[in-house]
C-alpha positions as CSV (number, residue, x, y, z in Angstrom):
1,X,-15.2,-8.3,-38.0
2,X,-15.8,-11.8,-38.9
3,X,-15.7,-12.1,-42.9
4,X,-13.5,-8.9,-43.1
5,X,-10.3,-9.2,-45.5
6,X,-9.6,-5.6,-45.0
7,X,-6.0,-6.1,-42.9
8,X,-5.8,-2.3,-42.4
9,X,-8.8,-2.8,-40.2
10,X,-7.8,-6.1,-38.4
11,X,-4.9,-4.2,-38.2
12,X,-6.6,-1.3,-36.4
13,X,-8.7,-3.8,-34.2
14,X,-5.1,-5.3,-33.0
15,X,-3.7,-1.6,-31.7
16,X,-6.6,-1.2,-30.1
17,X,-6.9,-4.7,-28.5
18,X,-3.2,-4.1,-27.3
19,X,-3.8,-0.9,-25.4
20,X,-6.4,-2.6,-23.3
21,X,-5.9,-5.6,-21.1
22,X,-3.5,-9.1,-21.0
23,X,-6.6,-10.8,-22.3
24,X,-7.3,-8.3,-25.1
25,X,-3.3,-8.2,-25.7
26,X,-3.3,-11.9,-26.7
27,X,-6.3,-11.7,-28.6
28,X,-4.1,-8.7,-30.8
29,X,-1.2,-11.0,-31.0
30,X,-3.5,-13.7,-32.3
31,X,-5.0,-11.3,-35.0
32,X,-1.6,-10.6,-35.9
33,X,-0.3,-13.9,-36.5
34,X,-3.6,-15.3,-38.2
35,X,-5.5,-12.1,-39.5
36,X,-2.5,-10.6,-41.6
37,X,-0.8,-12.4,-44.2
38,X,1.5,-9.8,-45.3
39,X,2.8,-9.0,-42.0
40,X,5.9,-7.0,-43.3
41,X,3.6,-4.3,-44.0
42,X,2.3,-3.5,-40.2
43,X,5.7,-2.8,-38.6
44,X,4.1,-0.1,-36.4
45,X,1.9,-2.9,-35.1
46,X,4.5,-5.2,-34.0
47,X,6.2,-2.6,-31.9
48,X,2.8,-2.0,-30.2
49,X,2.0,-5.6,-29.4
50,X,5.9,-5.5,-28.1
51,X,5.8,-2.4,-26.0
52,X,2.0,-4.0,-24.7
53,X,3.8,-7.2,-23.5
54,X,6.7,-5.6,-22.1
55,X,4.3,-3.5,-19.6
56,X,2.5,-6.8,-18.9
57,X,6.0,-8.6,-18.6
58,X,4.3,-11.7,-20.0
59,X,7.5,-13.5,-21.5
60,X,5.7,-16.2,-22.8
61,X,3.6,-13.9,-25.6
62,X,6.8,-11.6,-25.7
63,X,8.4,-15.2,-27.6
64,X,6.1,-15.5,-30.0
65,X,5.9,-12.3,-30.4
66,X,9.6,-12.6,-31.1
67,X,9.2,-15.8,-33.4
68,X,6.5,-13.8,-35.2
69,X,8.6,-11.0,-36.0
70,X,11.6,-13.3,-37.2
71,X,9.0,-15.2,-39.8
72,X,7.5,-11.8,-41.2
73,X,11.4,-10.3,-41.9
74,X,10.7,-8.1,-38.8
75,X,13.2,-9.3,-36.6
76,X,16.0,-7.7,-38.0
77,X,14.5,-4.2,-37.6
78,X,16.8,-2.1,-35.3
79,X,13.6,-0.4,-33.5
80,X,11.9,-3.9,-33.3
81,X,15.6,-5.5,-31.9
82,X,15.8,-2.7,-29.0
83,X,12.0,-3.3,-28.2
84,X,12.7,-6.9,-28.0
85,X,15.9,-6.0,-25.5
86,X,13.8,-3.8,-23.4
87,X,11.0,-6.5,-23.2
88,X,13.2,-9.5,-22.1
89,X,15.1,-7.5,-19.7
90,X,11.3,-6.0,-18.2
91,X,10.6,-10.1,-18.1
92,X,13.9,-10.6,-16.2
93,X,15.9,-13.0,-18.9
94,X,18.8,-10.7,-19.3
95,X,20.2,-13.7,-21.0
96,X,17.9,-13.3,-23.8
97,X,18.0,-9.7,-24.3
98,X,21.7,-10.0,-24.1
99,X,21.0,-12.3,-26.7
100,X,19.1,-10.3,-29.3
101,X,21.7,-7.2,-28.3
102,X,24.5,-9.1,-29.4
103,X,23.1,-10.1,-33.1
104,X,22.1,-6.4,-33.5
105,X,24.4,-5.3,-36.8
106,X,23.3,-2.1,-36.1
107,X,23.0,-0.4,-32.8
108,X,22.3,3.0,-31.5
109,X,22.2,4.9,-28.2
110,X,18.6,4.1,-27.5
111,X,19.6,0.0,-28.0
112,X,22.8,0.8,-25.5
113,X,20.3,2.4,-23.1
114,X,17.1,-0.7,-23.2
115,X,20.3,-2.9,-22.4
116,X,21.8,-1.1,-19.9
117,X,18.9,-0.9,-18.1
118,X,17.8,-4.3,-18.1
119,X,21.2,-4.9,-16.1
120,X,20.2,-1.4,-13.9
121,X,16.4,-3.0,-13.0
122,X,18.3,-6.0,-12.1
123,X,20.9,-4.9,-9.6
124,X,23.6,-6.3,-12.0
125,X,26.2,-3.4,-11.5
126,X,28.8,-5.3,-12.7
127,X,27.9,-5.8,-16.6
128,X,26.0,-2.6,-16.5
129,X,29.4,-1.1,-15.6
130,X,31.1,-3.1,-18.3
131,X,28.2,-2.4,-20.9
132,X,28.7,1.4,-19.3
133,X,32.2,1.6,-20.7
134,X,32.1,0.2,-24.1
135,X,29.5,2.6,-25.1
136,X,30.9,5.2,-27.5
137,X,28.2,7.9,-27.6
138,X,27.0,8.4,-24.2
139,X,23.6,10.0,-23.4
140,X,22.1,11.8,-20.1
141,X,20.1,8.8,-20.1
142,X,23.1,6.7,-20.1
143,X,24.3,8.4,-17.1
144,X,21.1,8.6,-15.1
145,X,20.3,5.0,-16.2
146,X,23.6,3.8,-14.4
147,X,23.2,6.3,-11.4
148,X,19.9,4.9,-11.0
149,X,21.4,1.4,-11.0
150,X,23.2,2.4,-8.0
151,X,20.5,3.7,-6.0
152,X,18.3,1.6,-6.4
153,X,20.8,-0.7,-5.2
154,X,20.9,1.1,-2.6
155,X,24.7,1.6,-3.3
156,X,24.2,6.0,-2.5
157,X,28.4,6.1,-1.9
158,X,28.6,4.7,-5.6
159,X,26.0,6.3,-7.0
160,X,26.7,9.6,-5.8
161,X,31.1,8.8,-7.5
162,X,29.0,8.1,-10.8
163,X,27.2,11.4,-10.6
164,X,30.1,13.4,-9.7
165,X,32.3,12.2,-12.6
166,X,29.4,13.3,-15.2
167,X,30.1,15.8,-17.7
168,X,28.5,18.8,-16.7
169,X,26.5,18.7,-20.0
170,X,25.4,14.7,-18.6
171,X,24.2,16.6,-15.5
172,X,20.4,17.0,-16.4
173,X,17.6,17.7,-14.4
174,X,17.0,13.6,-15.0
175,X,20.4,13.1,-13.2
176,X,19.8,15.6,-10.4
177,X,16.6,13.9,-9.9
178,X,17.9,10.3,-9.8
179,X,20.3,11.2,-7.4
180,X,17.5,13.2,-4.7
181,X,15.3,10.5,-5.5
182,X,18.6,7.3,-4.6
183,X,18.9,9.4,-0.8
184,X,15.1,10.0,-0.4
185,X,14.4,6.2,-1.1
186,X,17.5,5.4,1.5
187,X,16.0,7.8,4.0
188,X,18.9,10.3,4.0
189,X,16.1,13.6,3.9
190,X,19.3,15.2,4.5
191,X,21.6,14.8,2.2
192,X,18.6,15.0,0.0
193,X,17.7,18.8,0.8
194,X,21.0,19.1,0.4
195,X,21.7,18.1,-3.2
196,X,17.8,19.4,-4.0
197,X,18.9,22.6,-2.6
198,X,21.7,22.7,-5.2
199,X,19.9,21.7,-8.3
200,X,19.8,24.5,-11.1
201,X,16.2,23.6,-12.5
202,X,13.2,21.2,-10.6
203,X,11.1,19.2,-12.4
204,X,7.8,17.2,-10.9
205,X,9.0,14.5,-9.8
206,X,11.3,16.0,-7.9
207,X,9.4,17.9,-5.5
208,X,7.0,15.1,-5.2
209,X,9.7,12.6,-4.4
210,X,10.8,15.3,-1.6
211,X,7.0,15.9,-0.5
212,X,6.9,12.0,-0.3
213,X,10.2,11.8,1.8
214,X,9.1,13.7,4.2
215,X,6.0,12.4,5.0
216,X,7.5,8.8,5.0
217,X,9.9,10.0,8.0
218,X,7.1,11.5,9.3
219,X,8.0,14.7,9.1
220,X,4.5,16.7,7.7
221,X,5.2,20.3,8.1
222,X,8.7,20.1,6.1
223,X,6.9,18.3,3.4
224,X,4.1,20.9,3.4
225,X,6.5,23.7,3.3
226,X,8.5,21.6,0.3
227,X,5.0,21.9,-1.3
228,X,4.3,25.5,-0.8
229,X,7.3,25.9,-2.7
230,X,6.1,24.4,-6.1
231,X,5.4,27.1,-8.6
232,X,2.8,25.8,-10.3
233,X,1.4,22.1,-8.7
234,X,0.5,19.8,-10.9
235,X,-1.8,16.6,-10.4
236,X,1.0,14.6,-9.3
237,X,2.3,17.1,-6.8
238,X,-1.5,16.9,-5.4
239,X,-1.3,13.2,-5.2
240,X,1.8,13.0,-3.3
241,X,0.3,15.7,-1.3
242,X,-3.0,13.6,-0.3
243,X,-1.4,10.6,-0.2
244,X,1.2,11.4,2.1
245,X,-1.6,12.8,4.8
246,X,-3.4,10.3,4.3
247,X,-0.6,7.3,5.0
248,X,-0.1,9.5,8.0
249,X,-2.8,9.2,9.5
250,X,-3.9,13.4,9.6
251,X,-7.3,12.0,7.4
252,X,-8.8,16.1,7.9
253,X,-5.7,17.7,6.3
254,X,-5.8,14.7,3.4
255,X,-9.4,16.1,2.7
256,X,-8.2,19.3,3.0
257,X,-5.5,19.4,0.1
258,X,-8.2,17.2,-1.5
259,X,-10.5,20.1,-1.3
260,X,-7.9,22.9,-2.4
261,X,-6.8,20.5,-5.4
262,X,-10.0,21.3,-6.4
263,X,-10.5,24.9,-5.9
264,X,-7.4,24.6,-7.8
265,X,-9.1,23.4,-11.2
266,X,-7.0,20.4,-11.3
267,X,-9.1,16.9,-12.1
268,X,-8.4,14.0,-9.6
269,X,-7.3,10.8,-11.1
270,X,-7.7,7.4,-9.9
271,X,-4.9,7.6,-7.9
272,X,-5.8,11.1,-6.2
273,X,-9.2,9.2,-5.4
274,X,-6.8,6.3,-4.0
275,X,-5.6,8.8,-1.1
276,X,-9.2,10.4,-0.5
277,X,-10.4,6.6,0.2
278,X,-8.2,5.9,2.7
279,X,-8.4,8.9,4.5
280,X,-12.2,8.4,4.3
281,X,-11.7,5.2,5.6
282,X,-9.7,6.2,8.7
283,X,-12.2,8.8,9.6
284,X,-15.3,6.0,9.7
285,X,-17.1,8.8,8.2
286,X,-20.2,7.9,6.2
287,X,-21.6,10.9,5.2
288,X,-18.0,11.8,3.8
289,X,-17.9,8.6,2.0
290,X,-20.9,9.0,0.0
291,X,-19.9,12.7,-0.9
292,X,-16.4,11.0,-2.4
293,X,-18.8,8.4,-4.5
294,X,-20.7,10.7,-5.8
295,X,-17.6,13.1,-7.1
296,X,-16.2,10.0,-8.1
297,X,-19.2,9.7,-10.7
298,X,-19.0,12.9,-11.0
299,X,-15.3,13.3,-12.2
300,X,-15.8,10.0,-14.1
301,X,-12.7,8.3,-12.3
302,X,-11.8,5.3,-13.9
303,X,-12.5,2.5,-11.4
304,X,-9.6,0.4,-11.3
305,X,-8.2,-1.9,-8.8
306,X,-7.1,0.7,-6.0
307,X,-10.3,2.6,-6.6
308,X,-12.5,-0.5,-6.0
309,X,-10.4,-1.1,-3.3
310,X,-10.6,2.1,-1.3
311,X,-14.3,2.2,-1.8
312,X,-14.7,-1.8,-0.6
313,X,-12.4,-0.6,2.6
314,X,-14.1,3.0,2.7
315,X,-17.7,2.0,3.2
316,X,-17.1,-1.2,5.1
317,X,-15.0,0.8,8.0
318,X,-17.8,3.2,7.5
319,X,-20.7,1.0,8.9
320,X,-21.8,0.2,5.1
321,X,-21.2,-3.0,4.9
322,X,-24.4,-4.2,2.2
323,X,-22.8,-1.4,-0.3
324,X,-19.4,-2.5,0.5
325,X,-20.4,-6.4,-0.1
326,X,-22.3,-5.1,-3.6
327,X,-19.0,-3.1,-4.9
328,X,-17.1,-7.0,-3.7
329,X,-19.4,-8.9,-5.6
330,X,-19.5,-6.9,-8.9
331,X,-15.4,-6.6,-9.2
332,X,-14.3,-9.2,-12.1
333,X,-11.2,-9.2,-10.3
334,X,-10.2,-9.0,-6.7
335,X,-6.3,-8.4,-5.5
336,X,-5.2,-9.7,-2.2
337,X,-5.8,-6.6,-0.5
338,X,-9.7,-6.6,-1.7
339,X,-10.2,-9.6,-0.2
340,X,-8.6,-8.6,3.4
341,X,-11.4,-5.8,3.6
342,X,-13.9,-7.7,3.0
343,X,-12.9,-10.4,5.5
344,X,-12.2,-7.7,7.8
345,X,-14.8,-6.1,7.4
346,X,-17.4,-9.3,7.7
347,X,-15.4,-10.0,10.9
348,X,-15.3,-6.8,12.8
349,X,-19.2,-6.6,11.9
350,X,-19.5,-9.5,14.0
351,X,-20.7,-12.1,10.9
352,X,-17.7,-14.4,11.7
353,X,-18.9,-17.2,9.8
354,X,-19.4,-15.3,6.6
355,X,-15.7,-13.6,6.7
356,X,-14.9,-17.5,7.6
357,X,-16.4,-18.9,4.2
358,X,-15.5,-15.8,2.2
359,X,-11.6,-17.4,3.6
360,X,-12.5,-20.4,1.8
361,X,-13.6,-19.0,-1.3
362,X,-10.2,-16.9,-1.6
363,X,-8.6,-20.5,-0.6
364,X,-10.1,-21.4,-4.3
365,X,-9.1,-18.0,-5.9
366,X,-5.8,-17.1,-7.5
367,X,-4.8,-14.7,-4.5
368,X,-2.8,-16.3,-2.0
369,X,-3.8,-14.8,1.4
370,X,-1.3,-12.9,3.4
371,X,-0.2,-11.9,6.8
372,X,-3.4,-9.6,6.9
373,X,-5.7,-11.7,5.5
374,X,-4.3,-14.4,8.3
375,X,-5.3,-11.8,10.8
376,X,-8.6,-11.2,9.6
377,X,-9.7,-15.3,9.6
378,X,-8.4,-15.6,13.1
379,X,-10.0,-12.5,14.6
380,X,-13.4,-13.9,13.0
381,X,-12.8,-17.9,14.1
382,X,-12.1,-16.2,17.7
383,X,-15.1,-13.8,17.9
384,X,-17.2,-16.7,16.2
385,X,-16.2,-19.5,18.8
386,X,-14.8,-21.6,15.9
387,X,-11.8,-23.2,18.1
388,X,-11.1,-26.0,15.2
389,X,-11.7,-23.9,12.3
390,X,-8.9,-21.9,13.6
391,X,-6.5,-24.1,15.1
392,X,-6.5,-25.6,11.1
393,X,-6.1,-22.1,9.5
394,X,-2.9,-21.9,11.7
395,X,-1.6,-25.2,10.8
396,X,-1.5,-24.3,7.3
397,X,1.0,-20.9,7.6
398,X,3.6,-23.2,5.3
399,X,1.5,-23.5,2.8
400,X,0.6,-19.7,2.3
401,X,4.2,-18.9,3.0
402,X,3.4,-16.5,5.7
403,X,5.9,-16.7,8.7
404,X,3.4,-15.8,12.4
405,X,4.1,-13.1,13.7
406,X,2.7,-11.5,17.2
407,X,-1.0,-10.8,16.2
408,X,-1.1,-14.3,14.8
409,X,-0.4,-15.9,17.9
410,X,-2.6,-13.3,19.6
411,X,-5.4,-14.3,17.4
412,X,-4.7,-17.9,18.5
413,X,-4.1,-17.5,22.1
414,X,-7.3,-15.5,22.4
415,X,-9.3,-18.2,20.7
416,X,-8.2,-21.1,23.1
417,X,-8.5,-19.0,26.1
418,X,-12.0,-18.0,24.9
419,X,-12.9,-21.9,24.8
420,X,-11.1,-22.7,28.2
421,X,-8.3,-24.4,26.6
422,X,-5.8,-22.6,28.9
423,X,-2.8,-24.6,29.6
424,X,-3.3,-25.3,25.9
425,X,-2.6,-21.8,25.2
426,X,-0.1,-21.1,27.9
427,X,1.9,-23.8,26.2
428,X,1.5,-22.1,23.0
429,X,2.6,-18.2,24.4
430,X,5.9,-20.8,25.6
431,X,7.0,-22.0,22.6
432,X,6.2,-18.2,20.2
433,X,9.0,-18.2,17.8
434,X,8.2,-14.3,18.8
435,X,8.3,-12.7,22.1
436,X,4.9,-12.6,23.5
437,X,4.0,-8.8,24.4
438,X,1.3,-7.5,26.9
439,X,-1.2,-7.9,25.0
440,X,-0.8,-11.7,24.4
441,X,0.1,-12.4,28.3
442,X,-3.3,-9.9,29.3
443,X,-5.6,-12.1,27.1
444,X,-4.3,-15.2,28.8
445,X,-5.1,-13.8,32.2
446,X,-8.2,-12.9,31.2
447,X,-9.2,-16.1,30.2
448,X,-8.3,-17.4,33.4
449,X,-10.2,-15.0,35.9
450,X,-13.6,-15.5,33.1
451,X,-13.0,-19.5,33.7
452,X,-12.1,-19.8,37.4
453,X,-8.9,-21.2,37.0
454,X,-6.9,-19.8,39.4
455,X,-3.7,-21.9,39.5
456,X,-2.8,-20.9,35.8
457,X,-3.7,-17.1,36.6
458,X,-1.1,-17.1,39.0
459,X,1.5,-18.7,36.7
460,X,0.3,-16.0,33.9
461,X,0.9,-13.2,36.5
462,X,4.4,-14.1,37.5
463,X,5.4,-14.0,33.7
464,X,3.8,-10.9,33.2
465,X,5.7,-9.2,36.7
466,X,9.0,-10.1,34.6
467,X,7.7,-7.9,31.5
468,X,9.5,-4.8,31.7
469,X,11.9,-5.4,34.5
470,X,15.2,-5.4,32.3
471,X,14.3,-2.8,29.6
472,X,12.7,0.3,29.0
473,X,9.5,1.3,26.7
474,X,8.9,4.5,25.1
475,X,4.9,2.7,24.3
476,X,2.4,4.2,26.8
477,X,0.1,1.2,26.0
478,X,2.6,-1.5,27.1
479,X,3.0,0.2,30.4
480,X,-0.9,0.9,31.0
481,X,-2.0,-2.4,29.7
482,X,0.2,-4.3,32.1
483,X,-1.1,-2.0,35.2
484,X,-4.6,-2.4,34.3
485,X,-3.8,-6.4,34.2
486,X,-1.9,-6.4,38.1
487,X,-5.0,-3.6,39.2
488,X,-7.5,-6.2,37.9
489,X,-6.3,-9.0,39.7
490,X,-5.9,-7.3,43.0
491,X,-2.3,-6.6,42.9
492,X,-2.1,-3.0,43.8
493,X,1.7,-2.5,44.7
494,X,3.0,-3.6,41.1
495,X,0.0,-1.7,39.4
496,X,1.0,1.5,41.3
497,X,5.1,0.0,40.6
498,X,4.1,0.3,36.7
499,X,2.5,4.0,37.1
500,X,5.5,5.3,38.5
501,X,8.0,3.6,36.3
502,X,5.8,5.3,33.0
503,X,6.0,8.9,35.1
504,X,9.8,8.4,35.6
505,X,10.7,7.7,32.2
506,X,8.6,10.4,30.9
507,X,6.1,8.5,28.9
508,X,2.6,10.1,29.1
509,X,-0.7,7.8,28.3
510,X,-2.3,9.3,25.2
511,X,-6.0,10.1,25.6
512,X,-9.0,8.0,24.5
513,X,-10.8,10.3,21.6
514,X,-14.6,10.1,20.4
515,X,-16.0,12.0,17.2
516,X,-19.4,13.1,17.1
517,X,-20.9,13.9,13.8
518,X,-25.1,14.8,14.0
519,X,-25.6,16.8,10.8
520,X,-23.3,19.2,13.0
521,X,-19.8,20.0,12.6
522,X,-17.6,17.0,13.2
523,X,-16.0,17.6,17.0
524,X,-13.3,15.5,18.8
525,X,-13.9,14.8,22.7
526,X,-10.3,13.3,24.3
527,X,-11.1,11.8,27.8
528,X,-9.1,12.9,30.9
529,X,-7.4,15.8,28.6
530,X,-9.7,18.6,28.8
531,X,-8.7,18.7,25.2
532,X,-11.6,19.6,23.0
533,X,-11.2,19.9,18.9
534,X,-13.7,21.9,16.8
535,X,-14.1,24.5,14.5
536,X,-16.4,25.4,17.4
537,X,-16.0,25.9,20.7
538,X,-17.4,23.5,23.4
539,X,-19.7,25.8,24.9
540,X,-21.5,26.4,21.4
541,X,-21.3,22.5,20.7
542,X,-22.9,21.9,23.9
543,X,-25.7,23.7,22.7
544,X,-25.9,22.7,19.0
545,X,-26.5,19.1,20.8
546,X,-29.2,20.1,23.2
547,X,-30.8,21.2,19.8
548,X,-31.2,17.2,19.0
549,X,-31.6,16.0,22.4
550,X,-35.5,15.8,23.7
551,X,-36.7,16.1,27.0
552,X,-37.0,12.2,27.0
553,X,-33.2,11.9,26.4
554,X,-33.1,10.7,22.9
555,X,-31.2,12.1,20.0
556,X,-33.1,13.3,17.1
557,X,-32.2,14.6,13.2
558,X,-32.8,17.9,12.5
559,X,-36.0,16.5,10.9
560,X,-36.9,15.1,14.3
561,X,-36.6,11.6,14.0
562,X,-35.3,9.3,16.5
């Protein structure tokens, strides 16, 4: 383009910049204010480079975007104005949008409705109320803009007064939506049926954000029978669909809508692929996850951050961790999450002192580590021996602004306990800002029996004997954990004290479950249950197996290699 005086072409060149990326987006603006001396002429342009900022919420470009637009007579435009309101109040200077709203000559519904919800996004009910009533022509949108104020809020009692004193005519499927969507979002599945029971006409959203509710308060079958109701399902419906499984937990059933979405002639998405990739992930299948790559070429998904994500988590927790550290590498931008998979994954690998300087280089990055990450480090400084390394990870919590919780301490405990540092760490269990749970006080007493030190293991015991002696736990871990702790160290009474407590308060231990996957249907063994799941039964399993077991014990491939 350099040498080109065409502006209809530089002008073309912007749009297109604009539609791409924050970097690109600048580059547009700059085009604009140095490419195009008769500026007055590409008013369409300007409200692209505005609506670009305003999904960016860059406020500093969206000024001299705004400067721009005064020096090229744009500024006065009543589309350009309402852009400009809806663009401050998306970069959260009400003040300023307020501003531009105010010197409007001419304002319409649309300018009423940027403004009012610029007040709405930012919880400020009491000049979106004001601005509420001094509009003269009043929308749907106006309504359902104010109702969603409320909700989002979390104010249902007010939003639900609002929605009740709308003209029937206000009363859109947008309003009925806003509403089901204010008690789904408060966790009132309820009052939500109730209401989305009642509504004349359903859109999308709708029975997504219902499908969603339900799976959020754990509650799969109702949010599979919300979906079996959808006349027609669309992508989105899918996606919720997927998602929801997958969040869950029930990984098979996420791949199983996944597979029916497609039966269904409906193309996945990136965010359909999101939902696949975690379930993936949870099921630690590899075969699975290099059958999802490949559709994901396949379909052509666009590979944005959650996809690159998923796929980093998906083949790391699926034993691939050199094509996992490949996808890492390649990504010209990592999010937070990103780089808690890969620290996770380096450290549950057991290559501590790579997820250790892979910390350090995310130190140096513009991703602030989290509570996750946190957990990651320490579970690699602990499993690596690398006592200081840690100890000056946790000293630095303040500075990432992350508060340390349970695991953290855990972490930390674990590691001095490893080293023989025990009243070190028995001083540290003490003084938790948390209260330190079994699995804190069973580390501890582990460390002591491994280094002899019998003194502090008896110390450690009595502390642990006072767990559970005032208050009951529905968690069949807590109760098994802390008799396996008393059973280990020879104390047979309490251990068979904590057996009888779990039986009387009716909490049952849930069974330890294997998968076995040899180029054979995938089956689930649960130990002590008697509980076997397969499409096949155990008697036919058993003999699929023999079929890759030799004489000499060893488990072959079909193709008969070890």
């Amino acid at each position: 383009m350099r040498g080109c005086r065409d502006p209809d072409k530089w002008a073309q060149l912007a749009k297109d910049y604009a539609s791409s990326n924050l970097f690109l987006l600048r580059e547009a603006a700059t085009i604009y204010s140095k490419q195009l001396p008769h500026r007055t002429r590409h008013l369409p342009l300007v409200i692209v480079l505005l609506k670009a900022t305003a999904s960016c919420a860059d406020p500093i470009l969206g000024r001299a975007l705004h400067a721009e637009a005064v020096k090229s007579a744009n500024g006065g435009d009543r589309l350009v104005a309402t852009t400009l309101v809806s663009l401050y109040s998306k970069c959260g200077l009400l003040a300023d949008a307020r501003g531009v709203f105010d010197e409007m000559p001419d304002r319409n519904a649309v300018t009423c409705n940027a403004m009012l919800a610029g007040y709405a996004a930012a919880c400020d009910m009491v000049n979106a109320v004001a601005l509420f009533h001094g509009i003269g022509s009043r929308t749907p949108v106006t309504w359902a803009t104010l109702i969603r104020g409320f909700a989002e809020k979390g104010d249902m009692a007010e939003a639900r007064r609002w929605f009740e004193a709308a003209p029937p005519s206000m009363r859109t499927v947008v309003t009925w939506t806003v509403v089901v969507q204010g008690y789904v979002a408060a966790g009132d599945m309820e009052t939500a049926r109730e209401l989305f029971d009642m509504m004349p006409a359903r859109n999308v959203f709708v029975w997504s954000s219902m499908v969603t509710g339900y799976f959020k308060a754990g509650n799969a079958n109702e949010a599979q029978e919300v979906f079996d109701r959808i006349p027609v399902p669309n992508l989105v419906n899918w996606n919720s669909l997927i998602a929801g499984y997958a969040k869950m937990g029930c990984c098979e059933k996420a791949l199983e809508a996944f597979h029916s979405m497609l039966e269904n002639r409906i193309k996945p998405d990136e965010f359909t692929m999101a939902g696949v990739l975690s379930a993936c992930a949870q099921l630690g299948s590899l075969e699975q996850a290099r059958k999802i790559h490949k559709l994901i070429i396949q379909h052509r998904i666009r590979k944005n951050q959650f996809v690159l994500n998923g796929l980093v988590d998906m083949f790391a927790k699926c034993g691939d961790l050199a094509f996992a550290q490949k996808i890492f590498d390649n990504m010209q931008w990592r999010s937070t999450e990103c780089w808690n998979s890969m620290i996770s994954a380096l450290a549950s690998h057991g290559r501590s002192d790579e997820a250790v300087q892979l910390f350090s280089k995310m130190e140096c990055s513009a991703q602030k580590p989290n509570e996750i990450t946190l957990v990651a480090v320490l579970g690699a400084c602990t499993h690596g021996g690398f006592v200081d390394e840690g100890l000056g990870i946790f000293k630095k919590f303040d500075v990432y602004g992350v508060a340390a919780g349970v695991e953290h301490y855990g972490c930390l405990v674990d590691l001095l306990g490893r080293a023989g540092r025990l009243r070190e760490a028995y001083e540290i269990v003490k003084n938790m800002l948390v209260e330190p749970n079994e699995v804190i006080w069973g580390s501890l007493v582990g460390a002591c029996k491994v280094h002899g030190d019998a003194e502090m293991s008896e110390v450690v015991l009595s502390e642990i004997s006072q767990l559970h002696s005032h208050r009951v736990s529905s968690n069949d871990a807590e109760y098994v954990l802390l008799s396996n702790i008393m059973a280990s160290s020879e104390r047979w009474e309490q251990a068979e004290r904590m057996r009888r407590k779990m039986a009387l308060h009716g909490v049952g231990k849930t069974p330890g479950c294997s998968s076995v996957e040899l180029d054979i249907p995938e089956h689930q063994v649960c130990a002590g249950s008697g509980q076997f799941v397969s499409r096949i039964g155990p008697t036919d399993f058993l003999k699929d197996l023999e079929a890759f077991v030799g004489a000499d014990g060893l488990i072959r491939s079909r193709s008969g290699k070890l």
